[in-house]
CHARMM-style PDB file with segment names, atoms N, HN, CA, C and O in Angstrom:
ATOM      1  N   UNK     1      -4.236  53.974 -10.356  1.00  0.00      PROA
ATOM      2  CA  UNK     1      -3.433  52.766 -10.341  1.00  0.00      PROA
ATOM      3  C   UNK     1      -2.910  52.479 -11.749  1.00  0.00      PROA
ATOM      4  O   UNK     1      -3.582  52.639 -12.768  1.00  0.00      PROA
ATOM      5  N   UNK     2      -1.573  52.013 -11.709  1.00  0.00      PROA
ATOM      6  HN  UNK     2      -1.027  51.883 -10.881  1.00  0.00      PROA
ATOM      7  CA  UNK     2      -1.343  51.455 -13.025  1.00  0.00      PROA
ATOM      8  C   UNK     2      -1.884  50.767 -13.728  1.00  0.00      PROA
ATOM      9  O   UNK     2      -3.020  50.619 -13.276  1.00  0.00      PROA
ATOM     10  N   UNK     3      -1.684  49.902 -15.133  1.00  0.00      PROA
ATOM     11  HN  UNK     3      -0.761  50.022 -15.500  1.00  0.00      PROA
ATOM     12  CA  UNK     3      -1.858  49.432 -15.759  1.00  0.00      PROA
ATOM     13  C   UNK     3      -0.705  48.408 -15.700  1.00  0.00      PROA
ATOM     14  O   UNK     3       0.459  48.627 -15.364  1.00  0.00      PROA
ATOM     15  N   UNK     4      -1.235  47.303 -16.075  1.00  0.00      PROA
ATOM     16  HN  UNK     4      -2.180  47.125 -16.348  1.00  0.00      PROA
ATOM     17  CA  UNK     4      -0.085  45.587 -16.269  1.00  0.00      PROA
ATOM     18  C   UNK     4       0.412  46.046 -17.382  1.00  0.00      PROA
ATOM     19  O   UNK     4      -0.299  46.228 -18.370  1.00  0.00      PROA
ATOM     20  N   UNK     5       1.973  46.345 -17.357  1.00  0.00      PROA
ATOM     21  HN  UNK     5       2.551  46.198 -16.554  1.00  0.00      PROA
ATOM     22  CA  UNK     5       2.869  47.042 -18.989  1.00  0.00      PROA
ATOM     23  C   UNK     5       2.347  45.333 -19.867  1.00  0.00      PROA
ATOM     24  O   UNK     5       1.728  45.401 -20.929  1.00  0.00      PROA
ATOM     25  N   UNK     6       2.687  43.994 -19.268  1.00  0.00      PROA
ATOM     26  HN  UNK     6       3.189  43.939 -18.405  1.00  0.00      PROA
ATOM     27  CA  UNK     6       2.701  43.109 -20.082  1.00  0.00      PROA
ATOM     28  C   UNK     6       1.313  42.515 -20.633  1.00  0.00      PROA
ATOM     29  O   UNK     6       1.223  41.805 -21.635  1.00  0.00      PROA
ATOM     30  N   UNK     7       0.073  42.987 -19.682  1.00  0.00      PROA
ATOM     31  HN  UNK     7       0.147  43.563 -18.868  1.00  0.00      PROA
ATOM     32  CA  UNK     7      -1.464  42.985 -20.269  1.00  0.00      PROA
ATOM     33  C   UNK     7      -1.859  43.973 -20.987  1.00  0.00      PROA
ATOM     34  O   UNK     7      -2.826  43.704 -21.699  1.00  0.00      PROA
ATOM     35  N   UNK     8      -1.466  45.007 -21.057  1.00  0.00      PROA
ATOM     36  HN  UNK     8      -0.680  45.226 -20.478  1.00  0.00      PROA
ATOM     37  CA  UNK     8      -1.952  46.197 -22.165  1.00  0.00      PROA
ATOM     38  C   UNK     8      -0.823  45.847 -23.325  1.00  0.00      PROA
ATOM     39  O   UNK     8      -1.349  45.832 -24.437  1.00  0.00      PROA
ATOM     40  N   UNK     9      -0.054  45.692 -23.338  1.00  0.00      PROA
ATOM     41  HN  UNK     9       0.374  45.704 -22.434  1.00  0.00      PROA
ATOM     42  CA  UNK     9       0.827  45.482 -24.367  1.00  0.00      PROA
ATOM     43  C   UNK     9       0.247  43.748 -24.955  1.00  0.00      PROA
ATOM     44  O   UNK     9       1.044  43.150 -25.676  1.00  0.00      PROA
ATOM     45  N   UNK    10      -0.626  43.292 -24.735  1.00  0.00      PROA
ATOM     46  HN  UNK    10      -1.274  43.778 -24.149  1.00  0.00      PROA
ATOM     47  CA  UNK    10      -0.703  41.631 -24.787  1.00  0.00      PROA
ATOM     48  C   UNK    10       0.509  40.531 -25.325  1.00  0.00      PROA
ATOM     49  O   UNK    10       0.584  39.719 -26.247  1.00  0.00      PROA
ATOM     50  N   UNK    11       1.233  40.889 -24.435  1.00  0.00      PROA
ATOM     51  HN  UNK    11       1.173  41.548 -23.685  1.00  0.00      PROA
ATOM     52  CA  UNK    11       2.453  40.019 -24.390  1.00  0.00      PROA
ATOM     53  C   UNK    11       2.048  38.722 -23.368  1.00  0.00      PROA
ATOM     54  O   UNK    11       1.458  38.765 -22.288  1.00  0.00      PROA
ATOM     55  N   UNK    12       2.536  37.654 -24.046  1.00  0.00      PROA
ATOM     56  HN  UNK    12       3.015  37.619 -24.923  1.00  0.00      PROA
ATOM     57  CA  UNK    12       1.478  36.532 -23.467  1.00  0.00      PROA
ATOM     58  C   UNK    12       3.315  35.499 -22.518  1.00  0.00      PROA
ATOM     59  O   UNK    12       3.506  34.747 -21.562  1.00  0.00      PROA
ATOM     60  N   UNK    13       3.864  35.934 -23.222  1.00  0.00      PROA
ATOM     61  HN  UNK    13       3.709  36.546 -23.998  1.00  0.00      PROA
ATOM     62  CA  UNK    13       5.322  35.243 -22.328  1.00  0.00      PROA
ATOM     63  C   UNK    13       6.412  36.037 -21.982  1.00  0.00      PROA
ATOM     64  O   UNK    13       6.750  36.734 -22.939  1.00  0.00      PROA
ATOM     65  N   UNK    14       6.858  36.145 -21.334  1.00  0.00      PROA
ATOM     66  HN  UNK    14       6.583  35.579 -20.557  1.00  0.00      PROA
ATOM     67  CA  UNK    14       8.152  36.992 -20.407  1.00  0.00      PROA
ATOM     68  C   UNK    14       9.363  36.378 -20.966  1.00  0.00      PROA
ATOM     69  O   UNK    14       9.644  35.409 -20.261  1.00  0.00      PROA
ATOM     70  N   UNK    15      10.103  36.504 -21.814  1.00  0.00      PROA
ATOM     71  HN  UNK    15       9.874  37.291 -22.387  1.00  0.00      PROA
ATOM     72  CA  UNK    15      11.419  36.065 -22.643  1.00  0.00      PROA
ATOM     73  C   UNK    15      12.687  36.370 -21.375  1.00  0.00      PROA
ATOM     74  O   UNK    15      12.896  37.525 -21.001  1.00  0.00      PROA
ATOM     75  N   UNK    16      13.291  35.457 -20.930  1.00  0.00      PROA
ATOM     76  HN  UNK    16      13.122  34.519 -21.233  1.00  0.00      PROA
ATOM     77  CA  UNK    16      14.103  36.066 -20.064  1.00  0.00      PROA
ATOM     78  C   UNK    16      15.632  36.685 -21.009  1.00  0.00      PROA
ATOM     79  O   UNK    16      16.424  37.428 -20.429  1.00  0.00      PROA
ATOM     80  N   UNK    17      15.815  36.349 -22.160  1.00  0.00      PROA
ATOM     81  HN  UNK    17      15.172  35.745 -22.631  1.00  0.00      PROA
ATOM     82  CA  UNK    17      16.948  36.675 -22.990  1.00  0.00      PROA
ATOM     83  C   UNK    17      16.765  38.191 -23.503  1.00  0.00      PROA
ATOM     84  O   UNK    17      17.680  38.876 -23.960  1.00  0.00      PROA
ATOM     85  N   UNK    18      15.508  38.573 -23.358  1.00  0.00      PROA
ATOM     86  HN  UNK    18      14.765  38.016 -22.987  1.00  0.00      PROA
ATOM     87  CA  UNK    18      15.167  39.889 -23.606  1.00  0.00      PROA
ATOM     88  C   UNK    18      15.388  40.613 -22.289  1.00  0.00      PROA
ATOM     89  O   UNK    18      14.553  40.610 -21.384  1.00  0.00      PROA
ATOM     90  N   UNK    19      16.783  41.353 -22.220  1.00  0.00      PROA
ATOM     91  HN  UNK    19      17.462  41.356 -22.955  1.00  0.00      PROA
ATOM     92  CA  UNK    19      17.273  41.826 -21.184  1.00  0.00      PROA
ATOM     93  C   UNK    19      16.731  43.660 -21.306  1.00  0.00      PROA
ATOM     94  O   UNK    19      16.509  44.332 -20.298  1.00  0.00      PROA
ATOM     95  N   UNK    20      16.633  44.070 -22.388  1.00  0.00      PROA
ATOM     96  HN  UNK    20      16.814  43.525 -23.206  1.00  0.00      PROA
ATOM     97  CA  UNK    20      16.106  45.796 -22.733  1.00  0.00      PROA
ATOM     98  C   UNK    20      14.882  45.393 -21.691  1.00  0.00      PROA
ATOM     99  O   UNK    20      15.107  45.421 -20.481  1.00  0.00      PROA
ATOM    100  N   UNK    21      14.014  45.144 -22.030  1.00  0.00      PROA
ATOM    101  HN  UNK    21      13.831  45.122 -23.012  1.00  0.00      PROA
ATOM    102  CA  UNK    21      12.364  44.273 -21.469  1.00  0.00      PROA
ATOM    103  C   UNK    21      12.504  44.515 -19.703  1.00  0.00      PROA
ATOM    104  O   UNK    21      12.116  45.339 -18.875  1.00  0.00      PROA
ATOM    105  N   UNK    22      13.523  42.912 -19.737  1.00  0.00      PROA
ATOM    106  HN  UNK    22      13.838  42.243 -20.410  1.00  0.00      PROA
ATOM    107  CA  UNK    22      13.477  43.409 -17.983  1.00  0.00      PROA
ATOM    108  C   UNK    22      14.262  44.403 -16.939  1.00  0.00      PROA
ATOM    109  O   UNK    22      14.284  44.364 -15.709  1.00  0.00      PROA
ATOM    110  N   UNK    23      14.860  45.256 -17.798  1.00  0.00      PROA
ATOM    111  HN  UNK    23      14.842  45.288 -18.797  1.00  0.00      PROA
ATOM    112  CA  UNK    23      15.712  46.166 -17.103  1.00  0.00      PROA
ATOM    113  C   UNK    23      14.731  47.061 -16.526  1.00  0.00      PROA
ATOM    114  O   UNK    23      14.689  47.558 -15.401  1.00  0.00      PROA
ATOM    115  N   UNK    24      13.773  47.193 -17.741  1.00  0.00      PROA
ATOM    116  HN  UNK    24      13.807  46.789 -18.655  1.00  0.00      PROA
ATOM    117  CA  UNK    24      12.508  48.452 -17.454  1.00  0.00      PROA
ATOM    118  C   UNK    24      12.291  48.039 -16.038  1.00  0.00      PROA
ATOM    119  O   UNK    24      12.628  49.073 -15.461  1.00  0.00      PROA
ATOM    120  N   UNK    25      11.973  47.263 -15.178  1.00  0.00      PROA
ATOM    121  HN  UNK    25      11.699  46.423 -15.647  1.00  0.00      PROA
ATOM    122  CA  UNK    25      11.509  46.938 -14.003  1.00  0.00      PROA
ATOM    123  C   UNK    25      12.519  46.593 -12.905  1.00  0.00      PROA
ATOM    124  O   UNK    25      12.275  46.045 -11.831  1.00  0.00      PROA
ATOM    125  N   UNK    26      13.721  47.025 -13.384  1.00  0.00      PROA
ATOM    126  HN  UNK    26      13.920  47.471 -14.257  1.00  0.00      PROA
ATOM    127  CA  UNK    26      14.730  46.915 -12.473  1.00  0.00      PROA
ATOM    128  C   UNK    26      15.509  47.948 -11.857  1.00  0.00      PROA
ATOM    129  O   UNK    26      15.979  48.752 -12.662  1.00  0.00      PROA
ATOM    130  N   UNK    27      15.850  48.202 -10.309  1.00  0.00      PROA
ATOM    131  HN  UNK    27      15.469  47.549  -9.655  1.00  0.00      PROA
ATOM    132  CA  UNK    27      16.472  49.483 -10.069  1.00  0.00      PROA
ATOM    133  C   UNK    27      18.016  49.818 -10.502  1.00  0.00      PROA
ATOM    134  O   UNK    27      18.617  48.974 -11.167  1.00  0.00      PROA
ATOM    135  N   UNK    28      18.522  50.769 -10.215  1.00  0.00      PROA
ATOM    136  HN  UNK    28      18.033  51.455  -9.675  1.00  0.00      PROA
ATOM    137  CA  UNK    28      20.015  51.136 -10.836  1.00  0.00      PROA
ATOM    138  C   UNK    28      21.055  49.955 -10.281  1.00  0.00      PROA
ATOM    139  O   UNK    28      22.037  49.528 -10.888  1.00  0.00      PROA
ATOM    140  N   UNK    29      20.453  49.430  -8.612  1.00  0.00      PROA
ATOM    141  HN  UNK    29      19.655  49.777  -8.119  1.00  0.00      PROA
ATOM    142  CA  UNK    29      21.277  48.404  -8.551  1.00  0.00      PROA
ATOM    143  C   UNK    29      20.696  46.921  -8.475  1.00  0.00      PROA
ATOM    144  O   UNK    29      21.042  45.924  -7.841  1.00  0.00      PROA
ATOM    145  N   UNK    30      19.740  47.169  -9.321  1.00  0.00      PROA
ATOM    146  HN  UNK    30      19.460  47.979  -9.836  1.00  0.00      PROA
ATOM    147  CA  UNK    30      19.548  45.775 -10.258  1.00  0.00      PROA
ATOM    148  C   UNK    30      18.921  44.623  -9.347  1.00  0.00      PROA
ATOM    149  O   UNK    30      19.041  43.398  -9.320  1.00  0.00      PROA
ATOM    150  N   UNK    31      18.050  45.756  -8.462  1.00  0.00      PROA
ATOM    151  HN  UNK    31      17.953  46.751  -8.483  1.00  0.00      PROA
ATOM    152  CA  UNK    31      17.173  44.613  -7.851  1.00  0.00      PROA
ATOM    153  C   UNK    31      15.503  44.794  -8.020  1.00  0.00      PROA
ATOM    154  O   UNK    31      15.087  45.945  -8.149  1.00  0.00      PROA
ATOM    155  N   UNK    32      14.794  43.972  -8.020  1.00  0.00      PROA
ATOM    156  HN  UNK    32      15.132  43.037  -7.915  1.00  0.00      PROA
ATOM    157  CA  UNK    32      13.132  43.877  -8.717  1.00  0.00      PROA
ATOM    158  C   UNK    32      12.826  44.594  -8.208  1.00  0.00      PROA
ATOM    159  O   UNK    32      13.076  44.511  -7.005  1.00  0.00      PROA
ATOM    160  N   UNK    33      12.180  45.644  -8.616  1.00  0.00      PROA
ATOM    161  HN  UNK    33      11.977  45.711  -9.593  1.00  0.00      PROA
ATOM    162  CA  UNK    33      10.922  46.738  -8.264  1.00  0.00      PROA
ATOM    163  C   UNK    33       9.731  45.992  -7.508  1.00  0.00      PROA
ATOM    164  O   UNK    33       9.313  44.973  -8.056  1.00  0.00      PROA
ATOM    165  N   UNK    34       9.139  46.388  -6.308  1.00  0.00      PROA
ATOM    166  HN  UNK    34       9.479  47.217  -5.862  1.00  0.00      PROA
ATOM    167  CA  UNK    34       7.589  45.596  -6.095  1.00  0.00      PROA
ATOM    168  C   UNK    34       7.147  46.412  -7.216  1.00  0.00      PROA
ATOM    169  O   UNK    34       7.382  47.430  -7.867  1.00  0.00      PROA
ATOM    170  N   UNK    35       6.060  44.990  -7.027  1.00  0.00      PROA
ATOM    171  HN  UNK    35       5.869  44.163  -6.498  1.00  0.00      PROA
ATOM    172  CA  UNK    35       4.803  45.221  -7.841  1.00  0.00      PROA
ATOM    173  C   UNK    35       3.834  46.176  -7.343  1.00  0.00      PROA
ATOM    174  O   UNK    35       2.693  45.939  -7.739  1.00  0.00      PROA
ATOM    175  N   UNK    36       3.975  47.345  -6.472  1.00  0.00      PROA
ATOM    176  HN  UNK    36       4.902  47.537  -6.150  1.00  0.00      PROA
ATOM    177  CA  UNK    36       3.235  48.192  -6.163  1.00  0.00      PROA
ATOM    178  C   UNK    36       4.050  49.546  -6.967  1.00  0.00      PROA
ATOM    179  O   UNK    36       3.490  50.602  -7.261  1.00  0.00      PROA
ATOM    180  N   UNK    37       4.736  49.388  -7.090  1.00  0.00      PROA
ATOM    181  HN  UNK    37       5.191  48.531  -6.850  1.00  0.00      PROA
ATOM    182  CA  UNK    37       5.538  50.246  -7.893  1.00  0.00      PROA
ATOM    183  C   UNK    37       5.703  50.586  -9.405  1.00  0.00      PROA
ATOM    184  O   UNK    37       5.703  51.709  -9.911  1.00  0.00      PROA
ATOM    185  N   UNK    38       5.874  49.117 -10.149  1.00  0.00      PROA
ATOM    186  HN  UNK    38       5.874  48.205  -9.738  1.00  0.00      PROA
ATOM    187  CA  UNK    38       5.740  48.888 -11.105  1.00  0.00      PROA
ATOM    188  C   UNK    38       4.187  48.381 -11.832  1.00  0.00      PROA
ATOM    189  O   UNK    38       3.959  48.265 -13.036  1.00  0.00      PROA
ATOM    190  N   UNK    39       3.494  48.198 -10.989  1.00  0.00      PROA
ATOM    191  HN  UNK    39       3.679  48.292 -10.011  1.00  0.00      PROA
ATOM    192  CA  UNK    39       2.252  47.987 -11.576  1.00  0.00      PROA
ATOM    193  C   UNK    39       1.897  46.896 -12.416  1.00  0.00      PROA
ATOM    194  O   UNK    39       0.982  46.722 -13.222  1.00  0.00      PROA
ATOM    195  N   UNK    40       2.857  46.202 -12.022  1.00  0.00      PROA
ATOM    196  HN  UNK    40       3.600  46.344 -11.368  1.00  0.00      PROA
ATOM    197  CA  UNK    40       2.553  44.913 -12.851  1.00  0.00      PROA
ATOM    198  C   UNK    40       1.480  44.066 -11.882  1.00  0.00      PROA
ATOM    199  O   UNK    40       1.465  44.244 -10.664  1.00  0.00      PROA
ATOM    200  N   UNK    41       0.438  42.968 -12.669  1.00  0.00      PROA
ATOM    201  HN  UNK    41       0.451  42.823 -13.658  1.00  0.00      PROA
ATOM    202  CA  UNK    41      -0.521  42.407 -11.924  1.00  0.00      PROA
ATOM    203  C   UNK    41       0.563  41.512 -11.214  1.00  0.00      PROA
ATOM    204  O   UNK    41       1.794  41.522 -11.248  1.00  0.00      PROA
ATOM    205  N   UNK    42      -0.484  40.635 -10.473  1.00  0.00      PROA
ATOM    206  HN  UNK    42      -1.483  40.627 -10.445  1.00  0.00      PROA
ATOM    207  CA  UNK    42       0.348  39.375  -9.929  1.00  0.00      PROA
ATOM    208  C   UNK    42       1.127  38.622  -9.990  1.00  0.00      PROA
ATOM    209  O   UNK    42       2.107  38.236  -9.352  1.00  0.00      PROA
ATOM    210  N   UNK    43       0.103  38.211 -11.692  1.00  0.00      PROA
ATOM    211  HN  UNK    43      -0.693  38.524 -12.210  1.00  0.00      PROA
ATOM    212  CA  UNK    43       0.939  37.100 -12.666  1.00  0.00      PROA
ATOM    213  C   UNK    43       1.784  37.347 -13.250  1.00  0.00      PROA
ATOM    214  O   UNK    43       2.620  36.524 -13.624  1.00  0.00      PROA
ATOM    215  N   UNK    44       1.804  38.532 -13.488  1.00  0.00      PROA
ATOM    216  HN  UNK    44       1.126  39.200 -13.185  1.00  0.00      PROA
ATOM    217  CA  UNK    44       3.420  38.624 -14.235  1.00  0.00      PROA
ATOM    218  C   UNK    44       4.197  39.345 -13.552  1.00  0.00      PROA
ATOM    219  O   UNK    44       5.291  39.520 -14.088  1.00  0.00      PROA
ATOM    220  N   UNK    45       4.030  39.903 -12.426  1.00  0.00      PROA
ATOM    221  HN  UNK    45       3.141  39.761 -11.990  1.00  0.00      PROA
ATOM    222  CA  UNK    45       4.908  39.805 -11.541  1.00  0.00      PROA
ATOM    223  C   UNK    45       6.129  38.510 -11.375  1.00  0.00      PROA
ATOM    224  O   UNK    45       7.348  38.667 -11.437  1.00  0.00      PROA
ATOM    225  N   UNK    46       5.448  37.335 -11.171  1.00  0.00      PROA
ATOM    226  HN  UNK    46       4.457  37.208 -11.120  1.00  0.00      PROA
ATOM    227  CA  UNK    46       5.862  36.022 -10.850  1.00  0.00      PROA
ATOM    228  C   UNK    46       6.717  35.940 -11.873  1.00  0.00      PROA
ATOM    229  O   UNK    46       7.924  35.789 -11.684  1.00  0.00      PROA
ATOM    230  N   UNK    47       6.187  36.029 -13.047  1.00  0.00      PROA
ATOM    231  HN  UNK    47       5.207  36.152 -13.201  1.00  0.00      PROA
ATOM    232  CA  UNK    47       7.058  35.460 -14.272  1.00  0.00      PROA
ATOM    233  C   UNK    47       7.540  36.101 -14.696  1.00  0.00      PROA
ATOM    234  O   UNK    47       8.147  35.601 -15.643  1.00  0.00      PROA
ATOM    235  N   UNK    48       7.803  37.699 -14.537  1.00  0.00      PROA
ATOM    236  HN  UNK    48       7.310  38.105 -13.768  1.00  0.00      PROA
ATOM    237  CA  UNK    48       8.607  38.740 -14.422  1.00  0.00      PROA
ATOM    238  C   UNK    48      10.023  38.274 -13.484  1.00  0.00      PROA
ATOM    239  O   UNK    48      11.130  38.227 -14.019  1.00  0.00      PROA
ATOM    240  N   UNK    49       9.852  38.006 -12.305  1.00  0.00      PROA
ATOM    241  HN  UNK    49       8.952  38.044 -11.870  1.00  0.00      PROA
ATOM    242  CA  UNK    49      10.754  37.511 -11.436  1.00  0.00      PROA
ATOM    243  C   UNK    49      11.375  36.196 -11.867  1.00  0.00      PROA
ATOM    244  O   UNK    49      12.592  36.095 -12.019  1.00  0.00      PROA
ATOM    245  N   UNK    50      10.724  35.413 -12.021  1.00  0.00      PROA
ATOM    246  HN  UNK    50       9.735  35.494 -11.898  1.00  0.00      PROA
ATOM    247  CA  UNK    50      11.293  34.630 -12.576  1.00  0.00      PROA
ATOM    248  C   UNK    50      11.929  34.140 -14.017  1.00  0.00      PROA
ATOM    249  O   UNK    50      12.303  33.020 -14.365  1.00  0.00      PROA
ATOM    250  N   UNK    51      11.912  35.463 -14.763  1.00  0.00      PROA
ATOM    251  HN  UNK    51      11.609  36.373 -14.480  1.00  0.00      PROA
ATOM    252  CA  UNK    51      12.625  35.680 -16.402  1.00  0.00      PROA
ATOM    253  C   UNK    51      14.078  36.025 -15.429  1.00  0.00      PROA
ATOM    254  O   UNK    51      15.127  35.382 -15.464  1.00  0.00      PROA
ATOM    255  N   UNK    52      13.798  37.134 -14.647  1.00  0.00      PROA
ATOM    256  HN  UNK    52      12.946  37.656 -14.618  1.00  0.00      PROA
ATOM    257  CA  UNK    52      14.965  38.028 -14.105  1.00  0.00      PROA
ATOM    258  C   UNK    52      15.836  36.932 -13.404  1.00  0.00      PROA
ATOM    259  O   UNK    52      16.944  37.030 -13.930  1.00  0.00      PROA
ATOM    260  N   UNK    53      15.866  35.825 -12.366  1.00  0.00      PROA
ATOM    261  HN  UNK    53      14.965  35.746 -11.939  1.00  0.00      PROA
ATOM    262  CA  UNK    53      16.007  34.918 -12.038  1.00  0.00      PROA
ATOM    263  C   UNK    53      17.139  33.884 -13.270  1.00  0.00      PROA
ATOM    264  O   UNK    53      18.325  33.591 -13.122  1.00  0.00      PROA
ATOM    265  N   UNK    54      16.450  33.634 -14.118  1.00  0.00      PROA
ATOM    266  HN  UNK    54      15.486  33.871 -14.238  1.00  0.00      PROA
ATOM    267  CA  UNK    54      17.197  32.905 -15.107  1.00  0.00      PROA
ATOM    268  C   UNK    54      18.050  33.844 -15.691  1.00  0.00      PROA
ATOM    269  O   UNK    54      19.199  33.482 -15.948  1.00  0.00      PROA
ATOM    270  N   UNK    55      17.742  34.837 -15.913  1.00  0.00      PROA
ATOM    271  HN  UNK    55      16.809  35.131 -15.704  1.00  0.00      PROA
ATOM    272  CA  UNK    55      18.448  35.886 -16.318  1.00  0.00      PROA
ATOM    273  C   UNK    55      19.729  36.086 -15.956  1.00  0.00      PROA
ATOM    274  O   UNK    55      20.641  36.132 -16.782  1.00  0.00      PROA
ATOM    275  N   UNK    56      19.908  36.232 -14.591  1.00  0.00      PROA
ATOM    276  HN  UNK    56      19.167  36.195 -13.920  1.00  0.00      PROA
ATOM    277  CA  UNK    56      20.842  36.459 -13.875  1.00  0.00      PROA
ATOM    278  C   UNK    56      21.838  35.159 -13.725  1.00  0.00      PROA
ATOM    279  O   UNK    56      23.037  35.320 -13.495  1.00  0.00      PROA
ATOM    280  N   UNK    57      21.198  33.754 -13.884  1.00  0.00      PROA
ATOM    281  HN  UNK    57      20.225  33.623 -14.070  1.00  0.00      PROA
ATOM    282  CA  UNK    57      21.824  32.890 -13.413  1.00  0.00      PROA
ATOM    283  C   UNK    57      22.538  32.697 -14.620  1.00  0.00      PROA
ATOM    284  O   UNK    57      23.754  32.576 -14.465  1.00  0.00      PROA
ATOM    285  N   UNK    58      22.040  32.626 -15.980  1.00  0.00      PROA
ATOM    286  HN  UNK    58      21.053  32.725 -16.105  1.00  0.00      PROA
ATOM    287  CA  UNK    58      22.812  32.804 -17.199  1.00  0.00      PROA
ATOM    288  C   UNK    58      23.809  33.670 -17.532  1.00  0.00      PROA
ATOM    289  O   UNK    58      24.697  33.316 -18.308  1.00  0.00      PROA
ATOM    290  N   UNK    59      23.782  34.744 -17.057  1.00  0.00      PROA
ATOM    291  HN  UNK    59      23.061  35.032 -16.427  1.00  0.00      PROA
ATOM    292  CA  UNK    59      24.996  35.629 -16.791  1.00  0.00      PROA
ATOM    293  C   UNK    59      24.542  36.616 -17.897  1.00  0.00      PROA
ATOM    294  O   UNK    59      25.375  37.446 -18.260  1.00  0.00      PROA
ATOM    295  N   UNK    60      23.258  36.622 -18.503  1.00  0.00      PROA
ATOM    296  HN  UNK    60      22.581  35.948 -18.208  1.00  0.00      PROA
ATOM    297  CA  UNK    60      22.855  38.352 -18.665  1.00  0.00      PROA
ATOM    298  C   UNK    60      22.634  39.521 -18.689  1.00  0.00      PROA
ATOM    299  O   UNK    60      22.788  40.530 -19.377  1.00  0.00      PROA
ATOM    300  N   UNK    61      21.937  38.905 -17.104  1.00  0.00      PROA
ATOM    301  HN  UNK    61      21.811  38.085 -16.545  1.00  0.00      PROA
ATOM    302  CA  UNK    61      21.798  40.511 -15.765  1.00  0.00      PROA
ATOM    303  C   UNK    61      22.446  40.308 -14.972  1.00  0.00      PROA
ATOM    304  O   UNK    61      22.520  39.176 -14.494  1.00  0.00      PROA
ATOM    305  N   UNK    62      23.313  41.534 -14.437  1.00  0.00      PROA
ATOM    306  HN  UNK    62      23.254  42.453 -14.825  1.00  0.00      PROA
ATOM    307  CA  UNK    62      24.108  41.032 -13.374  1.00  0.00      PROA
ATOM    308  C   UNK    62      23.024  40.941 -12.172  1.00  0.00      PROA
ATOM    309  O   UNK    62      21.828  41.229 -12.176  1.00  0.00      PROA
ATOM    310  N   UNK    63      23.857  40.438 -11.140  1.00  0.00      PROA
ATOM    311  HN  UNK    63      24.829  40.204 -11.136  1.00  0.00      PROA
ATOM    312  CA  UNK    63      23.470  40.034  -9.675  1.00  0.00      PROA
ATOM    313  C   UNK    63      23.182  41.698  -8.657  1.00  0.00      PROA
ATOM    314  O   UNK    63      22.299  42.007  -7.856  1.00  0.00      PROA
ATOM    315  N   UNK    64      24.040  42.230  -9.032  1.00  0.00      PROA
ATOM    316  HN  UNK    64      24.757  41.979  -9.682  1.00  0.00      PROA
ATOM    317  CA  UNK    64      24.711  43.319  -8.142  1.00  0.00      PROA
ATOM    318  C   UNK    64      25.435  44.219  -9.601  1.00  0.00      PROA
ATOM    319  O   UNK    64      26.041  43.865 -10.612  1.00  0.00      PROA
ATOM    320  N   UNK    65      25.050  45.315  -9.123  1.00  0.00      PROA
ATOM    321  HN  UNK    65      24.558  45.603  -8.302  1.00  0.00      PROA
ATOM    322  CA  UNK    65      25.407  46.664 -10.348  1.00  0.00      PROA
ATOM    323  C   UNK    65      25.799  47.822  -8.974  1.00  0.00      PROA
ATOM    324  O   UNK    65      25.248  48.045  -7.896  1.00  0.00      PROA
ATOM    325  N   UNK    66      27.098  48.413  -9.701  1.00  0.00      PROA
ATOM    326  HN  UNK    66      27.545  48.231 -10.577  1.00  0.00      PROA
ATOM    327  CA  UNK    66      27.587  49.195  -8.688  1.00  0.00      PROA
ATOM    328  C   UNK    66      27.378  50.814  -9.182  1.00  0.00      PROA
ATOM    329  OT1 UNK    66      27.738  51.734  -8.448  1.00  0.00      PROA
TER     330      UNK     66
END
């Protein structure tokens, strides 16, 4: 089983302006990886999703990548 990238790394907050960061966990068309995939725990799953979330609504990440 994986490892939490954001608990081994002890990154304690999910920056949603840090777009390099959440791409890692995003597919080519720019939708969230499960967390069975990516190996992220629970919790930052959540706040993973929800960086990506603001992210998108700010007009960082797109919505849809073709």
């Amino acid at each position: 089983m994986k490892q939490c990238h954001f608990c081994t790394n002890n990154i304690k907050t999910i920056d949603y302006k840090d777009t390099e960061n959440l791409k890692r966990f995003l597919d080519p068309f720019s939708k969230i990886i499960p967390r069975k995939q990516t190996g992220l725990c629970a919790k930052h799953q959540r706040k993973f999703a929800q960086a990506v979330k603001r992210s998108r609504f700010m007009a960082l990440i797109p919505f849809v990548s073709r």
